[in-house]
N, C-alpha and C positions, 0 to 999 in steps of 0.2 A: 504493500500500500504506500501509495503519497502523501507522508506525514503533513499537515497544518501547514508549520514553518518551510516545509518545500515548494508546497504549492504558493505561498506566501511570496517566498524569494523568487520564483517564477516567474510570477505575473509581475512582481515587482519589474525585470527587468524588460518590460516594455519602455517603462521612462529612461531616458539618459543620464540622471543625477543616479540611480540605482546602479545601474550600469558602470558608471565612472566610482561607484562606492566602494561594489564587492569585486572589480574587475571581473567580470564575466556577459557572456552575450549570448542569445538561443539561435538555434537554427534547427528548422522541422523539414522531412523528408529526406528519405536513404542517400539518394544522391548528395546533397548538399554535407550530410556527416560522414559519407566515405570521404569526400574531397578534402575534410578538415582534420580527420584521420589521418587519411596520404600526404597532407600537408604539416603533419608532425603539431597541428596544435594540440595545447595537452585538453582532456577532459577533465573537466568536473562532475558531469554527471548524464548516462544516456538512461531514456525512460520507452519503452518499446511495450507496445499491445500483442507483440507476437516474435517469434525468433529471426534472425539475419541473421545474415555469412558474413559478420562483423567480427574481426579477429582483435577484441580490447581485455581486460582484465574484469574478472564475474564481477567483482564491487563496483566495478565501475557501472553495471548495466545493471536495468532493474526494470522488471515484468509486471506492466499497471495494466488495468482494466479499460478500455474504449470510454467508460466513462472518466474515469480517473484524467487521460487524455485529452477530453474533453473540458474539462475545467483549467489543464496547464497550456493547452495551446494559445497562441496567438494568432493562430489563421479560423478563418470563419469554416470553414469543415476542416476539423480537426484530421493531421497526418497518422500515421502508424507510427512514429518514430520521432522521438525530441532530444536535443544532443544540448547541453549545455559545457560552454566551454571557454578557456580561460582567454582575454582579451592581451595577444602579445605587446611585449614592450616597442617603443618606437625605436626604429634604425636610424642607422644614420643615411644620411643623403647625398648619394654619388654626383658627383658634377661633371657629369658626361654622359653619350647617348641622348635620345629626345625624351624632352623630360613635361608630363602635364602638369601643369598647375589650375586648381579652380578655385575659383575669386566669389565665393557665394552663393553655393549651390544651394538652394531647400528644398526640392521635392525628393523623396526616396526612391522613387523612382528614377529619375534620370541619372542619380548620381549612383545607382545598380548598374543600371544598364551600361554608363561611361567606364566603370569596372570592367565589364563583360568586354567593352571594346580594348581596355587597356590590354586584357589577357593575350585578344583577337591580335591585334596589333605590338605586342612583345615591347609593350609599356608595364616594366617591373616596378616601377616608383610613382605612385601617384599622390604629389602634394597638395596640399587642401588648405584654404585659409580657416581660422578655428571658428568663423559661423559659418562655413559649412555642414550641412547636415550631418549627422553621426553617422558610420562607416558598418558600425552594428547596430543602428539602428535594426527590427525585426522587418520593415519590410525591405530596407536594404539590403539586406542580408541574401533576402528572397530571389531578391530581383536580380542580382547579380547568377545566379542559377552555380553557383559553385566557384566562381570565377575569385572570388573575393579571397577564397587558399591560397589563391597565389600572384594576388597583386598586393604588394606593402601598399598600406596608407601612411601616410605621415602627417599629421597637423601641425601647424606652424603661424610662425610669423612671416607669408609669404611678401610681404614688402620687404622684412629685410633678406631675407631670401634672396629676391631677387636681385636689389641693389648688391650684395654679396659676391653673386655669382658669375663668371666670365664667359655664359654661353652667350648668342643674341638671344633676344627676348621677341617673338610673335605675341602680339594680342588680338584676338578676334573679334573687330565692331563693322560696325553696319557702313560706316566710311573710310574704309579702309581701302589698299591696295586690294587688285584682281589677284587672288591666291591663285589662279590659273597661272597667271602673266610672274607669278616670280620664283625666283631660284633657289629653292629649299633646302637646309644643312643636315647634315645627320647630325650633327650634334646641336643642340637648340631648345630653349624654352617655351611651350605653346602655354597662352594662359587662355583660358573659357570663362567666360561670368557668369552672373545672376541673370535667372530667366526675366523678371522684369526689365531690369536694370543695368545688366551687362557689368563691363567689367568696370569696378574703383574709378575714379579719375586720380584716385593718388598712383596707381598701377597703371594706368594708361601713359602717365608721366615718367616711368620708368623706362616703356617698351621704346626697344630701337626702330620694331616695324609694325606694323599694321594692317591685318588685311581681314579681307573679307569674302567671302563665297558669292559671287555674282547671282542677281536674278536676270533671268533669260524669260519668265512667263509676263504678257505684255498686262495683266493687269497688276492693280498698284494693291488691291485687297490682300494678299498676303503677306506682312508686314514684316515678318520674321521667322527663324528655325526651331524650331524648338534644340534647346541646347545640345542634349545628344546626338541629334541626328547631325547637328552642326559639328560636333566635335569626331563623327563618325568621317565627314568629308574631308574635316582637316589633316586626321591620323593617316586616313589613305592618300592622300597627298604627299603628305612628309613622307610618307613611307615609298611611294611611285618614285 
Protein backbone atom coordinates (compact mmCIF):
# COMPACT_ATOMS: atom_id res chain seq x y z
CA UNK A 1 0.00 0.00 0.00
CA UNK A 2 0.74 3.85 -0.46
CA UNK A 3 1.32 5.11 2.82
CA UNK A 4 -0.42 8.86 3.60
CA UNK A 5 2.99 10.62 3.63
CA UNK A 6 3.74 9.00 0.08
CA UNK A 7 0.95 9.93 -1.43
CA UNK A 8 1.31 13.38 0.36
CA UNK A 9 4.83 13.90 -1.12
CA UNK A 10 3.55 12.80 -4.44
CA UNK A 11 1.11 15.01 -5.20
CA UNK A 12 3.04 17.57 -3.44
CA UNK A 13 5.54 17.41 -6.34
CA UNK A 14 3.23 18.84 -8.87
CA UNK A 15 4.24 22.49 -7.43
CA UNK A 16 7.82 23.73 -8.17
CA UNK A 17 8.61 25.03 -4.42
CA UNK A 18 8.04 21.10 -3.51
CA UNK A 19 10.16 20.01 -6.13
CA UNK A 20 13.17 22.49 -5.54
CA UNK A 21 12.41 21.22 -1.59
CA UNK A 22 12.95 17.53 -1.60
CA UNK A 23 14.81 17.58 -4.98
CA UNK A 24 12.84 15.17 -6.72
CA UNK A 25 10.46 15.17 -9.98
CA UNK A 26 7.69 12.30 -11.27
CA UNK A 27 7.53 10.92 -14.53
CA UNK A 28 4.57 8.21 -15.45
CA UNK A 29 4.79 5.72 -18.31
CA UNK A 30 7.37 2.69 -19.08
CA UNK A 31 8.96 4.53 -21.75
CA UNK A 32 9.68 7.62 -20.16
CA UNK A 33 11.39 5.53 -16.68
CA UNK A 34 13.22 3.17 -18.97
CA UNK A 35 14.87 6.35 -20.57
CA UNK A 36 15.61 7.62 -16.97
CA UNK A 37 16.88 4.33 -15.83
CA UNK A 38 19.26 4.09 -19.03
CA UNK A 39 20.10 7.46 -18.22
CA UNK A 40 21.71 6.53 -14.90
CA UNK A 41 19.27 8.84 -12.91
CA UNK A 42 19.14 7.48 -9.48
CA UNK A 43 15.45 6.47 -8.14
CA UNK A 44 13.70 7.40 -5.23
CA UNK A 45 10.81 5.41 -5.69
CA UNK A 46 8.93 3.32 -8.77
CA UNK A 47 5.13 2.53 -7.99
CA UNK A 48 3.79 -0.04 -10.66
CA UNK A 49 -0.19 -1.78 -10.86
CA UNK A 50 1.55 -4.73 -12.57
CA UNK A 51 5.00 -6.35 -13.37
CA UNK A 52 7.84 -4.92 -16.15
CA UNK A 53 11.06 -6.04 -17.55
CA UNK A 54 12.46 -3.27 -15.40
CA UNK A 55 15.80 -4.40 -14.05
CA UNK A 56 16.09 -1.91 -10.58
CA UNK A 57 16.55 -3.01 -6.94
CA UNK A 58 12.83 -4.83 -5.08
CA UNK A 59 12.89 -1.78 -2.53
CA UNK A 60 13.13 0.36 -4.90
CA UNK A 61 9.80 -0.87 -6.73
CA UNK A 62 6.43 -1.30 -5.13
CA UNK A 63 3.08 -3.19 -6.23
CA UNK A 64 -0.14 -0.56 -5.77
CA UNK A 65 -3.46 -1.12 -6.76
CA UNK A 66 -5.01 0.85 -10.09
CA UNK A 67 -6.73 2.68 -7.48
CA UNK A 68 -3.81 3.51 -5.26
CA UNK A 69 -2.55 4.84 -8.87
CA UNK A 70 -5.01 6.75 -9.37
CA UNK A 71 -4.80 9.04 -6.50
CA UNK A 72 -0.78 9.54 -7.17
CA UNK A 73 -0.96 10.24 -10.60
CA UNK A 74 -0.71 13.60 -12.21
CA UNK A 75 -2.04 12.66 -15.79
CA UNK A 76 -5.95 12.61 -16.12
CA UNK A 77 -6.11 8.73 -16.85
CA UNK A 78 -3.96 7.41 -14.64
CA UNK A 79 -0.56 5.25 -16.37
CA UNK A 80 0.44 1.65 -15.15
CA UNK A 81 3.68 2.89 -13.90
CA UNK A 82 5.05 6.08 -11.77
CA UNK A 83 8.85 6.58 -11.22
CA UNK A 84 10.00 9.03 -8.87
CA UNK A 85 13.33 10.37 -9.15
CA UNK A 86 16.01 12.27 -7.80
CA UNK A 87 16.50 15.83 -9.68
CA UNK A 88 20.53 15.82 -10.93
CA UNK A 89 22.89 18.50 -9.94
CA UNK A 90 23.80 21.37 -12.54
CA UNK A 91 26.96 21.00 -14.84
CA UNK A 92 28.97 22.98 -15.83
CA UNK A 93 28.69 24.74 -19.25
CA UNK A 94 30.90 23.97 -22.25
CA UNK A 95 31.65 26.99 -24.57
CA UNK A 96 31.79 25.25 -27.69
CA UNK A 97 29.46 23.58 -30.38
CA UNK A 98 25.95 25.31 -30.97
CA UNK A 99 24.79 26.15 -27.95
CA UNK A 100 20.57 27.00 -27.10
CA UNK A 101 19.72 29.43 -24.86
CA UNK A 102 15.86 30.52 -23.83
CA UNK A 103 15.12 33.94 -22.70
CA UNK A 104 11.41 33.14 -21.02
CA UNK A 105 10.00 30.31 -21.95
CA UNK A 106 6.32 29.54 -19.97
CA UNK A 107 4.26 27.08 -21.49
CA UNK A 108 5.27 23.39 -20.66
CA UNK A 109 4.66 22.50 -23.56
CA UNK A 110 7.00 24.19 -25.84
CA UNK A 111 9.76 24.02 -23.69
CA UNK A 112 9.12 19.72 -23.88
CA UNK A 113 8.83 19.73 -27.02
CA UNK A 114 12.40 22.33 -27.66
CA UNK A 115 13.99 19.31 -25.45
CA UNK A 116 12.71 16.77 -27.85
CA UNK A 117 14.24 18.93 -30.61
CA UNK A 118 17.46 19.44 -28.71
CA UNK A 119 17.94 15.49 -28.54
CA UNK A 120 16.79 15.49 -32.59
CA UNK A 121 19.40 17.81 -33.36
CA UNK A 122 22.59 16.67 -30.91
CA UNK A 123 21.84 19.99 -28.68
CA UNK A 124 23.51 18.21 -25.21
CA UNK A 125 23.34 21.61 -23.23
CA UNK A 126 20.29 23.58 -23.04
CA UNK A 127 20.56 26.84 -21.17
CA UNK A 128 17.57 28.51 -19.68
CA UNK A 129 17.06 31.84 -18.18
CA UNK A 130 15.72 31.14 -14.38
CA UNK A 131 11.90 32.38 -15.23
CA UNK A 132 11.93 29.81 -17.50
CA UNK A 133 9.47 27.22 -16.91
CA UNK A 134 10.67 24.29 -14.62
CA UNK A 135 12.42 21.60 -16.69
CA UNK A 136 10.47 18.85 -14.23
CA UNK A 137 7.87 20.42 -14.32
CA UNK A 138 5.16 17.00 -14.75
CA UNK A 139 3.84 18.13 -17.99
CA UNK A 140 7.30 18.95 -19.16
CA UNK A 141 8.43 16.03 -18.21
CA UNK A 142 5.63 14.45 -20.49
CA UNK A 143 6.07 16.32 -23.40
CA UNK A 144 9.50 15.87 -23.85
CA UNK A 145 8.41 11.91 -24.41
CA UNK A 146 11.89 10.72 -22.96
CA UNK A 147 14.04 13.09 -24.45
CA UNK A 148 14.65 15.18 -21.25
CA UNK A 149 17.45 11.77 -20.02
CA UNK A 150 19.41 13.00 -22.19
CA UNK A 151 19.59 16.69 -22.64
CA UNK A 152 21.25 18.66 -19.41
CA UNK A 153 19.29 21.67 -18.49
CA UNK A 154 21.07 24.39 -16.88
CA UNK A 155 19.57 27.55 -15.28
CA UNK A 156 21.38 30.49 -15.15
CA UNK A 157 22.12 33.96 -15.28
CA UNK A 158 21.91 33.92 -19.10
CA UNK A 159 22.92 37.64 -19.49
CA UNK A 160 25.91 37.11 -17.86
CA UNK A 161 26.29 34.20 -19.63
CA UNK A 162 26.21 35.53 -22.58
CA UNK A 163 28.37 38.62 -22.16
CA UNK A 164 30.81 35.86 -20.61
CA UNK A 165 31.14 33.87 -23.48
CA UNK A 166 33.37 34.01 -26.82
CA UNK A 167 30.84 32.37 -29.34
CA UNK A 168 28.77 34.89 -31.70
CA UNK A 169 25.52 35.33 -30.35
CA UNK A 170 22.16 34.69 -32.90
CA UNK A 171 18.85 36.09 -31.54
CA UNK A 172 15.79 35.32 -33.10
CA UNK A 173 13.18 38.42 -33.61
CA UNK A 174 10.60 39.29 -36.11
CA UNK A 175 13.31 42.03 -37.77
CA UNK A 176 15.98 40.45 -38.08
CA UNK A 177 18.36 39.40 -40.87
CA UNK A 178 16.97 36.46 -43.62
CA UNK A 179 18.29 33.21 -41.61
CA UNK A 180 18.18 31.85 -45.38
CA UNK A 181 20.57 34.69 -46.61
CA UNK A 182 23.21 34.09 -43.90
CA UNK A 183 26.35 32.09 -43.01
CA UNK A 184 25.82 29.88 -40.01
CA UNK A 185 28.84 28.71 -37.55
CA UNK A 186 29.12 25.42 -35.86
CA UNK A 187 30.18 26.98 -33.07
CA UNK A 188 27.46 29.75 -31.81
CA UNK A 189 24.93 30.81 -29.54
CA UNK A 190 21.18 30.67 -30.78
CA UNK A 191 18.83 32.46 -28.01
CA UNK A 192 14.65 31.82 -28.42
CA UNK A 193 12.39 34.02 -26.25
CA UNK A 194 9.19 34.51 -24.78
CA UNK A 195 6.03 33.48 -26.74
CA UNK A 196 4.55 36.83 -26.09
CA UNK A 197 7.34 38.96 -26.00
CA UNK A 198 10.30 37.44 -27.53
CA UNK A 199 13.44 38.00 -26.48
CA UNK A 200 14.84 40.74 -23.38
CA UNK A 201 15.98 43.97 -24.83
CA UNK A 202 18.67 43.63 -22.28
CA UNK A 203 19.65 40.24 -24.57
CA UNK A 204 18.91 41.75 -27.69
CA UNK A 205 21.62 44.35 -26.70
CA UNK A 206 24.14 41.64 -26.37
CA UNK A 207 23.40 39.73 -29.71
CA UNK A 208 26.12 40.36 -32.58
CA UNK A 209 23.40 39.11 -35.12
CA UNK A 210 19.84 38.85 -35.73
CA UNK A 211 17.75 37.14 -37.74
CA UNK A 212 14.64 35.89 -38.58
CA UNK A 213 12.62 33.01 -40.49
CA UNK A 214 11.08 34.91 -43.40
CA UNK A 215 7.25 34.86 -44.32
CA UNK A 216 6.67 33.83 -47.85
CA UNK A 217 2.49 33.59 -47.24
CA UNK A 218 1.20 36.89 -48.92
CA UNK A 219 -1.23 37.43 -46.12
CA UNK A 220 -0.35 39.65 -43.10
CA UNK A 221 -2.82 37.59 -40.45
CA UNK A 222 -0.39 35.21 -39.24
CA UNK A 223 1.71 37.38 -37.08
CA UNK A 224 4.17 34.91 -35.70
CA UNK A 225 5.75 31.01 -35.00
CA UNK A 226 4.87 29.62 -32.32
CA UNK A 227 8.24 29.24 -30.56
CA UNK A 228 9.12 25.64 -31.01
CA UNK A 229 8.35 25.32 -34.26
CA UNK A 230 10.56 28.47 -34.61
CA UNK A 231 13.39 27.07 -32.94
CA UNK A 232 12.79 23.74 -34.90
CA UNK A 233 13.74 25.86 -38.30
CA UNK A 234 16.57 27.46 -36.75
CA UNK A 235 18.29 24.18 -35.22
CA UNK A 236 17.89 22.63 -38.96
CA UNK A 237 19.55 25.46 -40.31
CA UNK A 238 22.56 25.74 -38.18
CA UNK A 239 22.72 22.29 -38.54
CA UNK A 240 22.32 22.23 -42.93
Amino acid sequence: MVSKNEIKLITSLAQKKYRIKYQLFVAEGVKLIKEFIASKFEIHQIYTTQDFDIEIDSDLSLLISAKEMSKISQLKNANTILGIFKIPKNKSVPDVGLQLVLDGIKDPGNLGTIIRLCDWFGINQLLCSTDTVDCYNPKVVQATMGSLARVTITYLNIEKYLKDSKLPIYCSTMEGDNLYQEKLPNNAILVMGNEANGISENIQKIADYTVTIPRFGKSSQAESLNVAMATAIFLSEFRR
